[in-house]
N, CA and C atoms as an extended XYZ file, in Angstrom:
402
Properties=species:S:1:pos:R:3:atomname:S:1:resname:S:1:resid:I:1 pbc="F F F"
N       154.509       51.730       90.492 N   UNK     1
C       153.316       51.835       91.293 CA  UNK     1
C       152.112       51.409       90.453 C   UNK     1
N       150.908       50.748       91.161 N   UNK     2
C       150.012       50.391       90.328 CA  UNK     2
C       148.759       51.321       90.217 C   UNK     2
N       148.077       50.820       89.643 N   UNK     3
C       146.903       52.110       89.427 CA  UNK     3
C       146.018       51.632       90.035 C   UNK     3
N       145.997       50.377       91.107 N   UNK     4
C       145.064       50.370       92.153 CA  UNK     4
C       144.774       49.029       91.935 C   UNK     4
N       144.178       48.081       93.106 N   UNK     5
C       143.473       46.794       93.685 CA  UNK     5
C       142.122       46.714       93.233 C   UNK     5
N       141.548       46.075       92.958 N   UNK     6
C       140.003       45.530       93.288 CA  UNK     6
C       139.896       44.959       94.036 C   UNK     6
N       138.980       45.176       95.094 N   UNK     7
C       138.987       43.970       96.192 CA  UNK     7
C       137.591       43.668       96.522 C   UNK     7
N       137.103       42.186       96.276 N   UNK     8
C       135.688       41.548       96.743 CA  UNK     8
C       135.397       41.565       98.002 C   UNK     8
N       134.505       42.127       98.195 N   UNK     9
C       134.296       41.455       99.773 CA  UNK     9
C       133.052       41.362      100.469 C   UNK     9
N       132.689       40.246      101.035 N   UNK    10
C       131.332       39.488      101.585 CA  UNK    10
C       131.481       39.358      102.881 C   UNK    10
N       129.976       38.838      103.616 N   UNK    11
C       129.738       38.981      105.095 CA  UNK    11
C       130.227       37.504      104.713 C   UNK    11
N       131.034       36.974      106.015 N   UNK    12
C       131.755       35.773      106.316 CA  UNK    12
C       131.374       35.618      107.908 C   UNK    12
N       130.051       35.575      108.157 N   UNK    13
C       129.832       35.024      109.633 CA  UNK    13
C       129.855       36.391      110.329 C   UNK    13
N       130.750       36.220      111.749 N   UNK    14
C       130.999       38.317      111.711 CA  UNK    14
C       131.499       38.924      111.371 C   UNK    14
N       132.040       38.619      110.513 N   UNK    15
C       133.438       39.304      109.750 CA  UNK    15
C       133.005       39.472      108.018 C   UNK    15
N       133.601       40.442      107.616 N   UNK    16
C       133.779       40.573      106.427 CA  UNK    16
C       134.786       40.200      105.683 C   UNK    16
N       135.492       39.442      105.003 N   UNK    17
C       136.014       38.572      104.275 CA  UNK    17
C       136.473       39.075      103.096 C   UNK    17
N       138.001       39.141      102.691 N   UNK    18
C       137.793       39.944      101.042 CA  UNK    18
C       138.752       39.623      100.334 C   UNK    18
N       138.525       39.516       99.157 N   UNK    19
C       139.631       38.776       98.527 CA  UNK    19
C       140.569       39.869       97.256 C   UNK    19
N       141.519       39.865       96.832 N   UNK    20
C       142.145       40.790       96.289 CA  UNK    20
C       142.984       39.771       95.063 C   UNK    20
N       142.394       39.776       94.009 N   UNK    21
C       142.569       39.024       93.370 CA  UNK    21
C       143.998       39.075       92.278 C   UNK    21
N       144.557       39.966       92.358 N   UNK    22
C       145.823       40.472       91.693 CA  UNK    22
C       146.846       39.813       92.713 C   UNK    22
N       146.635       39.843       93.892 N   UNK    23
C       148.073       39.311       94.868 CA  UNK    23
C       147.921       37.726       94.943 C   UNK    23
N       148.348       37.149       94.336 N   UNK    24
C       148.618       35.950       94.367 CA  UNK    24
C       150.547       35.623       94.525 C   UNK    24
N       150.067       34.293       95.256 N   UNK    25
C       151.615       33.925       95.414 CA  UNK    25
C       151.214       31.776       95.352 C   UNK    25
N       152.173       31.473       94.940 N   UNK    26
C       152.360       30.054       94.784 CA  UNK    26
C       152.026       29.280       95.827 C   UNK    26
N       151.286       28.127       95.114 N   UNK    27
C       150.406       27.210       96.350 CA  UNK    27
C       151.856       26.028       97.426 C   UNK    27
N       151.360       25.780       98.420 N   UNK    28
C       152.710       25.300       99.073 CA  UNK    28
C       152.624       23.258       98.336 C   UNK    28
N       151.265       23.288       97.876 N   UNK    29
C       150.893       22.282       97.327 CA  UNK    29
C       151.602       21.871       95.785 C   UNK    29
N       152.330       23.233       95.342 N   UNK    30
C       153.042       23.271       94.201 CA  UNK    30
C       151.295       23.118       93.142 C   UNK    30
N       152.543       22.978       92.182 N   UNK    31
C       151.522       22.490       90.645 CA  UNK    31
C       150.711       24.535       90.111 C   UNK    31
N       150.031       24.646       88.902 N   UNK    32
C       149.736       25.203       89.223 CA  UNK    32
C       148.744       26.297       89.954 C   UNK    32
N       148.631       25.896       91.027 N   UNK    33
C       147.577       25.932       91.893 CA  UNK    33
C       148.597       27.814       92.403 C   UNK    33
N       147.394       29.200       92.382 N   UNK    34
C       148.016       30.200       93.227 CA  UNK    34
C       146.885       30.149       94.624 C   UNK    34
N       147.583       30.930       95.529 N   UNK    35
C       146.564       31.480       96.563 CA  UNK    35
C       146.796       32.820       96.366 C   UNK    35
N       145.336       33.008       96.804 N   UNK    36
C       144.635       34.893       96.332 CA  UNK    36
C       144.986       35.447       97.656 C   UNK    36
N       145.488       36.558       98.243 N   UNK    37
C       144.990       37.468       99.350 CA  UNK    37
C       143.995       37.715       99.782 C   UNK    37
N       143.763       37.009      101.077 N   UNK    38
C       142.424       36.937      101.636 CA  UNK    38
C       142.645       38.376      103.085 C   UNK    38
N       141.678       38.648      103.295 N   UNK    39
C       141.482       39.685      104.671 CA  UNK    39
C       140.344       39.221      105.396 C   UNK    39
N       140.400       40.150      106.588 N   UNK    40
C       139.178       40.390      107.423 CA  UNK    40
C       139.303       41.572      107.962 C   UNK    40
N       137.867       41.812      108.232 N   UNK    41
C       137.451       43.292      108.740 CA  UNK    41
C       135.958       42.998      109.619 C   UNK    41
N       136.127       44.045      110.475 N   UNK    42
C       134.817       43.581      111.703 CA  UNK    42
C       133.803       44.681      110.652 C   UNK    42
N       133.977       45.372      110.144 N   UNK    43
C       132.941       46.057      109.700 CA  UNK    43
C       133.195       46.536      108.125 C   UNK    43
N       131.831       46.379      107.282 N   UNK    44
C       131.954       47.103      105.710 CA  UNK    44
C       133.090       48.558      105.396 C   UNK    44
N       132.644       48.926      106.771 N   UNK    45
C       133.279       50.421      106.080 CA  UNK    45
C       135.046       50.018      106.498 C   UNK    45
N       135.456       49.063      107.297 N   UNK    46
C       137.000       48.921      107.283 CA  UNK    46
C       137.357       47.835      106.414 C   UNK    46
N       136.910       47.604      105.454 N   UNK    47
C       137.105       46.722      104.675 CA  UNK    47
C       138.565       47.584      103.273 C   UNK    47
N       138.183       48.416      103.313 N   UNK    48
C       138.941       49.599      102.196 CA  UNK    48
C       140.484       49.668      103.051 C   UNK    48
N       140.358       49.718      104.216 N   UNK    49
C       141.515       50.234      104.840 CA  UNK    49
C       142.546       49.072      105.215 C   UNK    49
N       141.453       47.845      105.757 N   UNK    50
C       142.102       46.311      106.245 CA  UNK    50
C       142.959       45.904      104.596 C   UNK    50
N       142.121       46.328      103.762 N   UNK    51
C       142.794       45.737      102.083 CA  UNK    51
C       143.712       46.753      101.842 C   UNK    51
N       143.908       48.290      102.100 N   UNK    52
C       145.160       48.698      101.888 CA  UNK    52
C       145.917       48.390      102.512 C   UNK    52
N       146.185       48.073      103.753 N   UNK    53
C       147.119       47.357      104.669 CA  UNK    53
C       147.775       46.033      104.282 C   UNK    53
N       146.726       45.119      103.832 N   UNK    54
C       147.022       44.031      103.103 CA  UNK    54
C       148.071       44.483      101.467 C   UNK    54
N       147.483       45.254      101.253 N   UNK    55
C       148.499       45.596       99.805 CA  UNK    55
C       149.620       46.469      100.120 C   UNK    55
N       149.916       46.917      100.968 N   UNK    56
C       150.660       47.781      101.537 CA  UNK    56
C       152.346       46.410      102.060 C   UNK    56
N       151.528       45.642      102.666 N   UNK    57
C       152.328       44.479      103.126 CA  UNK    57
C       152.832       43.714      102.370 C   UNK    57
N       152.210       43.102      101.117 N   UNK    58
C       152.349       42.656       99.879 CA  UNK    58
C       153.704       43.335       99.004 C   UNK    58
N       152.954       44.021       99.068 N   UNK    59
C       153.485       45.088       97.840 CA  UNK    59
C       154.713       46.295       98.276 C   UNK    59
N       154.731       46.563       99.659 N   UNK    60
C       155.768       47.767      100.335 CA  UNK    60
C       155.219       48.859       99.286 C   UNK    60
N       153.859       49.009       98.715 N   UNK    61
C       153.290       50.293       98.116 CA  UNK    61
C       153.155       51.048       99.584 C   UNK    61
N       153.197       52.196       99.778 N   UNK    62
C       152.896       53.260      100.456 CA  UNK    62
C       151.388       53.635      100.407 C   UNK    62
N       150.420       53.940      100.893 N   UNK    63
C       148.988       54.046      100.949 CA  UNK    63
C       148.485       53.939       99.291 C   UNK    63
N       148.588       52.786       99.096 N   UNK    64
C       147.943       51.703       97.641 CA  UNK    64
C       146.096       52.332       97.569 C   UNK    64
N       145.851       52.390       95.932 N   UNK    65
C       144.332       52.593       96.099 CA  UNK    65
C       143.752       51.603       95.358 C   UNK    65
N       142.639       51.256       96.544 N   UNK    66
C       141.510       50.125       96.508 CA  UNK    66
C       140.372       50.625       95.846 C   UNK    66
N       139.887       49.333       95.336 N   UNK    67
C       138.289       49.546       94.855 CA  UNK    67
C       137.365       48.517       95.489 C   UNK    67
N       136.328       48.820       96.400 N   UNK    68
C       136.077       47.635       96.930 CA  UNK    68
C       134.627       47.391       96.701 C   UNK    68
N       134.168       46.147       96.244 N   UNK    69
C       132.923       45.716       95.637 CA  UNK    69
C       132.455       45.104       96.552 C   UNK    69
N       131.376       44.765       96.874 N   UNK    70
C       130.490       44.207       98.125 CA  UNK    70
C       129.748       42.878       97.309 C   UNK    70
N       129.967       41.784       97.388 N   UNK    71
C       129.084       40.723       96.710 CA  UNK    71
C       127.700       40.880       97.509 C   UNK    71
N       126.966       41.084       97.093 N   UNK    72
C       125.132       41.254       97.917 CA  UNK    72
C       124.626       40.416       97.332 C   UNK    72
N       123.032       39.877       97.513 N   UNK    73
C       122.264       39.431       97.242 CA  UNK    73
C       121.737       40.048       95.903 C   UNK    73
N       121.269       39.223       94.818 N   UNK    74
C       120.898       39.466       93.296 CA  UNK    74
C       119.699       40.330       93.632 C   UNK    74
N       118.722       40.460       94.410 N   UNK    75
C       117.880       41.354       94.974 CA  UNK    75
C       117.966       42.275       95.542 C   UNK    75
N       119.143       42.307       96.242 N   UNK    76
C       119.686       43.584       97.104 CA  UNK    76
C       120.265       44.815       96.063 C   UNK    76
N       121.018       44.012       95.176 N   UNK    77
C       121.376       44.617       94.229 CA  UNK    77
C       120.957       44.809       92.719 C   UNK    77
N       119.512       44.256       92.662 N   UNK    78
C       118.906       45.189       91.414 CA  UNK    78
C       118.461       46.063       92.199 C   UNK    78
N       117.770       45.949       93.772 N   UNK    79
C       116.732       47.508       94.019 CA  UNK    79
C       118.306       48.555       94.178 C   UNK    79
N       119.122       48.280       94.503 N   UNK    80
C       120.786       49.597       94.633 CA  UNK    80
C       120.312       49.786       92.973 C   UNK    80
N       120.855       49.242       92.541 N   UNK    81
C       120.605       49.516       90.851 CA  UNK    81
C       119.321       50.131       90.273 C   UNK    81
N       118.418       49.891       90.539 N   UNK    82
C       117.092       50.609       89.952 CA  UNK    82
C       117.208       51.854       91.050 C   UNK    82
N       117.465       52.225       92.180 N   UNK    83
C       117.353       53.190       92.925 CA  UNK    83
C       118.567       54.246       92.352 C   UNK    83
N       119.558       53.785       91.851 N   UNK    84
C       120.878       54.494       91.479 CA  UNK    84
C       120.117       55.001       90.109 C   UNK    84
N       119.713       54.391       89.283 N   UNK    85
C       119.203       54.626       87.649 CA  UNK    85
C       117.549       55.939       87.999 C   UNK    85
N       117.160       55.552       89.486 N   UNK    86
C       116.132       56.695       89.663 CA  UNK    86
C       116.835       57.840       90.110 C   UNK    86
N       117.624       57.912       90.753 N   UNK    87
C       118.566       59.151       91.564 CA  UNK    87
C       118.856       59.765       90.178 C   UNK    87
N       119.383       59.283       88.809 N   UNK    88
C       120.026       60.055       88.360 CA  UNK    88
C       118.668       60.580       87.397 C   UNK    88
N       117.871       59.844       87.314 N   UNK    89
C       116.807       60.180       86.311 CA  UNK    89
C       115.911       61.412       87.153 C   UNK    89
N       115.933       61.300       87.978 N   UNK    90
C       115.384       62.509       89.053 CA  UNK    90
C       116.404       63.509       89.636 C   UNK    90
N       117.557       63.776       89.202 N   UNK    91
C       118.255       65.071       89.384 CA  UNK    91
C       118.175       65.474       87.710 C   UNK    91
N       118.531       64.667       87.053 N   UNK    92
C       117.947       65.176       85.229 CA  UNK    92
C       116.511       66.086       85.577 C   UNK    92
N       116.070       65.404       85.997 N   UNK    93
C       114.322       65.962       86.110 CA  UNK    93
C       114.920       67.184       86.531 C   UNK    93
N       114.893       67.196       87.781 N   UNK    94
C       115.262       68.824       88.904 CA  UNK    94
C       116.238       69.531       87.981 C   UNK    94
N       117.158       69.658       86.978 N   UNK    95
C       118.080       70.356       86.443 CA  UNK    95
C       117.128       70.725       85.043 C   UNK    95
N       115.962       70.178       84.538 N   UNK    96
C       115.490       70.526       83.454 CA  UNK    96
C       114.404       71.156       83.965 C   UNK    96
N       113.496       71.068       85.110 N   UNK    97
C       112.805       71.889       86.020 CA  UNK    97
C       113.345       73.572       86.182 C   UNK    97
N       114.659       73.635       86.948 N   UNK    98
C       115.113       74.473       87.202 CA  UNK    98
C       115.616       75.495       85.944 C   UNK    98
N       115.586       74.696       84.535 N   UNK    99
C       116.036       75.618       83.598 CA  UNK    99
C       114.766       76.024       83.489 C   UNK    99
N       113.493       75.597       83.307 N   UNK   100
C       112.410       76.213       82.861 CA  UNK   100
C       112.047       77.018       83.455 C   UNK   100
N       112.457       77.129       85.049 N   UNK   101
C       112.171       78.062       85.912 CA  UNK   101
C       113.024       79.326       85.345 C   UNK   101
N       113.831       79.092       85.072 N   UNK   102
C       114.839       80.327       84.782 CA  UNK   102
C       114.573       81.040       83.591 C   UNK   102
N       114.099       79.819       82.417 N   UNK   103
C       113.433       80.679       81.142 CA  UNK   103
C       112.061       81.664       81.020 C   UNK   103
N       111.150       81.152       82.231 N   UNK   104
C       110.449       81.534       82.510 CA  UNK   104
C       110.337       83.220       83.039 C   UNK   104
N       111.207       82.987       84.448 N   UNK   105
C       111.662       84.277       84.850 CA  UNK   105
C       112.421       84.900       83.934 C   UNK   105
N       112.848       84.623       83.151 N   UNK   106
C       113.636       85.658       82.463 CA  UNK   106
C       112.520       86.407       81.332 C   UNK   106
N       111.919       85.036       80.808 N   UNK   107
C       110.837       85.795       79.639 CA  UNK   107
C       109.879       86.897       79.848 C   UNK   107
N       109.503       86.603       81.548 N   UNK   108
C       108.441       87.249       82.353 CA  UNK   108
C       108.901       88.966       82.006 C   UNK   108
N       110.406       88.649       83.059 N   UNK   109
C       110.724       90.577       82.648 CA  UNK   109
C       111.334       90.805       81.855 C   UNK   109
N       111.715       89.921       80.621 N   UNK   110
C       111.814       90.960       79.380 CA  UNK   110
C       110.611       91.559       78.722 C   UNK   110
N       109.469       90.906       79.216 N   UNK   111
C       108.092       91.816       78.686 CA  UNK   111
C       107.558       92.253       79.376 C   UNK   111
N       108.465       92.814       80.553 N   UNK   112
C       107.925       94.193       80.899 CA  UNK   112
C       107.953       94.400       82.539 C   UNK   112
N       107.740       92.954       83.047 N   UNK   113
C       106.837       92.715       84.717 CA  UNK   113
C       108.230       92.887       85.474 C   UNK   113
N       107.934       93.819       86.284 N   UNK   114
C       108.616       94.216       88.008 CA  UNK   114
C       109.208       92.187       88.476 C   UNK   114
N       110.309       92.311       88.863 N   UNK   115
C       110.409       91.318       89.627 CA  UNK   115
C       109.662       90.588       90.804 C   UNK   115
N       108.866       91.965       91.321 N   UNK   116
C       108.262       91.507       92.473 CA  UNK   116
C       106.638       91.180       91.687 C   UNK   116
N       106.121       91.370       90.409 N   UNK   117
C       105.350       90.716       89.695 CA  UNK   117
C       105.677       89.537       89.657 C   UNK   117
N       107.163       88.988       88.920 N   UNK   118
C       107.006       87.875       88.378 CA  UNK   118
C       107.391       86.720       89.455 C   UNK   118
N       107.790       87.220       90.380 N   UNK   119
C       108.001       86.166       92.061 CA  UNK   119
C       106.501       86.047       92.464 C   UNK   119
N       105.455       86.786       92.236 N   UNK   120
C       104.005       86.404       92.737 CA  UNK   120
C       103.247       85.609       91.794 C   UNK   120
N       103.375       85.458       90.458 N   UNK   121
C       103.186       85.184       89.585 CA  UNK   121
C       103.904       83.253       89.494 C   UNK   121
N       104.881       83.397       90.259 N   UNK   122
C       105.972       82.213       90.126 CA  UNK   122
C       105.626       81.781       91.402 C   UNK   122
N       105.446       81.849       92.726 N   UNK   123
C       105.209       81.607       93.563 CA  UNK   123
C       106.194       81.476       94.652 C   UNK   123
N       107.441       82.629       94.012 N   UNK   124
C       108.548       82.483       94.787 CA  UNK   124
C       108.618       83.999       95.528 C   UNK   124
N       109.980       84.026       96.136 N   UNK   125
C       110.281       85.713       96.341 CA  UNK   125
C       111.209       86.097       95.752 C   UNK   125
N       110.949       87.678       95.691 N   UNK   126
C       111.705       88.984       94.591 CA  UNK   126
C       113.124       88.417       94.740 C   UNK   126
N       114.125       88.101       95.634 N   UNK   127
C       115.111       87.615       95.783 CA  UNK   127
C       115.455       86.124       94.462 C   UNK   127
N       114.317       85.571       94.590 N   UNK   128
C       114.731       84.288       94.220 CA  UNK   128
C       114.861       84.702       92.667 C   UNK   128
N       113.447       85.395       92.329 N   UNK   129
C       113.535       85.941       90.496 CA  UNK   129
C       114.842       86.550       89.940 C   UNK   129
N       115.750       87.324       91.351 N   UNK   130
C       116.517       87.872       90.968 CA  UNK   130
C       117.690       86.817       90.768 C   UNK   130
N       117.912       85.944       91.358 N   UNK   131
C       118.750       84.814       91.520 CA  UNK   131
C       118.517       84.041       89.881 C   UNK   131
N       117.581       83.833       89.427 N   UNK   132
C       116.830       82.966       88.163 CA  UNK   132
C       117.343       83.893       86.987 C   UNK   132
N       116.883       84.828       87.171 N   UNK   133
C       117.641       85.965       86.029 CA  UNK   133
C       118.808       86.356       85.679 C   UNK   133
N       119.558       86.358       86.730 N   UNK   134
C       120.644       86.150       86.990 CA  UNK   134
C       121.880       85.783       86.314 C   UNK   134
């Protein structure tokens, strides 16, 4: 069994188009010329399933796993890319936020302050300080 397909695949008119570059079989033209496994799919999201079917047929693998890459536009895909590199740089943020919140509440009532001090103080409720301390 293999450890899985890569499979390309682009808008081809209405169809999505995809190529699977591991299944090759000999050109009828001879020489050495191969042909790649080509598909179609009416939509992006059946593109994963039309290519396991295709490798499934190929191969008599039993539900085969795909990886499927979308060729886009060099623009389409730096803003995916700069938006993916902000997603992660902004849950970093929110996870180093949330610790300070927690060091905070905690420092608050080890010197001394009622929970329901340090939730007015924090701008949260007694519940939440208790959750932070926690």
């Amino acid at each position: 069994m293999s450890e899985g397909y890569d499979v390309s695949a682009y808008k081809d008119g209405e169809w999505w188009t995809f190529e699977i570059a591991a299944l090759t079989s000999p050109s009828p033209r001879g020489g050495d010329r191969r042909l790649v496994a080509l598909g179609q799919a009416r939509s992006a999201a059946a593109v994963a399933a039309q290519a396991r079917a295709l490798v499934s047929l190929w191969t008599g693998e039993e539900d085969p796993t795909v990886r499927v890459s979308y060729r886009l536009p060099a623009d389409v895909r730096d803003a995916l890319d700069q938006a993916h590199t902000r997603d992660l740089e902004g849950r970093a943020a929110l996870a180093g936020a949330a610790a300070l919140r927690r060091k905070a509440a905690r420092t608050l009532t080890e010197t001394g302050l009622t929970q329901a001090d340090v939730a007015a103080l924090m701008g949260v409720s007694r519940q939440r300080v208790q959750q932070l301390v926690a």
